[in-house]
C-alpha positions, 0 to 999 in steps of 0.5 A: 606560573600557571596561575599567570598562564591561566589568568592570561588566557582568561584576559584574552578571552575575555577580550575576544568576547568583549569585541566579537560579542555584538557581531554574533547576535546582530543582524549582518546588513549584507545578509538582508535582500531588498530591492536596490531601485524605485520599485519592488521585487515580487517573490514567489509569483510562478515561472514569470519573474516580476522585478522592479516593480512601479507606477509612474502616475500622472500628478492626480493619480488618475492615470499611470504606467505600470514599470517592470521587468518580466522575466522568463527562464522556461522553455515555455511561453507563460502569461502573467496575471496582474491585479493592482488595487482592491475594490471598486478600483482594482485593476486586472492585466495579462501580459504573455511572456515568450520562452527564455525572454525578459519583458522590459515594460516601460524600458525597451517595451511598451508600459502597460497603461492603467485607466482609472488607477486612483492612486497619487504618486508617493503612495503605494498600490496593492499588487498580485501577481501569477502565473500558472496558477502560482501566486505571489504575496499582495505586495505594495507596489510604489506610485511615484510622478515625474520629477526625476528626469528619467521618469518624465518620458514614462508620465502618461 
């Protein structure tokens, strides 16, 4: 009798085991934070948020509009360096963002228009971030063109 007992028990063990192995050691996909839109998210770039981050570029890549949402959720008014590219072809912007504001760049506001940008739609664009002297990773910030209708308005 206890021998059934004790060989059941193993059976049930090892049934659960058997099925519940593969979630213990796999990585949840629910767990994983990315950027559910065309753009990127910037960690770590100080008191101002950088969200969504893009370039619409014009079909040579000479010039685009710099797309994303600039978050604020001080009580004080910040400005945000931004540095795309590296070498010759870096570009350097500022942009000051009110006290508990959001910034939608190319969306309610102005897209922040980048001469000389080099960079063909489908490639990436290296990108700093900072404000207050805190900085965040170089990040790769997506080019992309015109070709879905929302993005069409935002073409220089």
């Amino acid at each position: 009798m206890k021998s059934r007992l004790i060989a059941s028990l193993a059976v049930g063990a090892a049934l659960v085991v058997t099925t519940t192995g593969c979630s213990m050691i796999a990585p949840q996909a629910t767990t994983i934070q990315y950027a559910a839109a065309e753009g990127v998210n910037v960690p770590d770039s100080g008191p101002i948020e950088v969200r969504n981050a893009f370039i619409v570029a014009t079909d040579d890549g000479s010039e685009g509009n710099f797309i994303a949402a600039l978050i604020n959720d001080t009580d004080l008014s910040h400005t945000l360096s931004i540095q795309l590219g590296e070498g010759a072809t870096k570009i350097t912007e500022t942009v000051r963002v009110p006290a508990r504001t959001t910034l939608s760049l190319g969306a309610d506001d102005e897209p922040l228009l980048l001469t000389d940008l080099d960079a063909l739609p489908g490639t990436v664009v290296l990108g700093y971030f900072e404000s207050d002297g805190t900085g965040s990773p170089i990040v790769d910030v997506p080019v992309l063109d015109g070709e879905l209708d929302y993005l069409a308005p935002l073409v220089p």
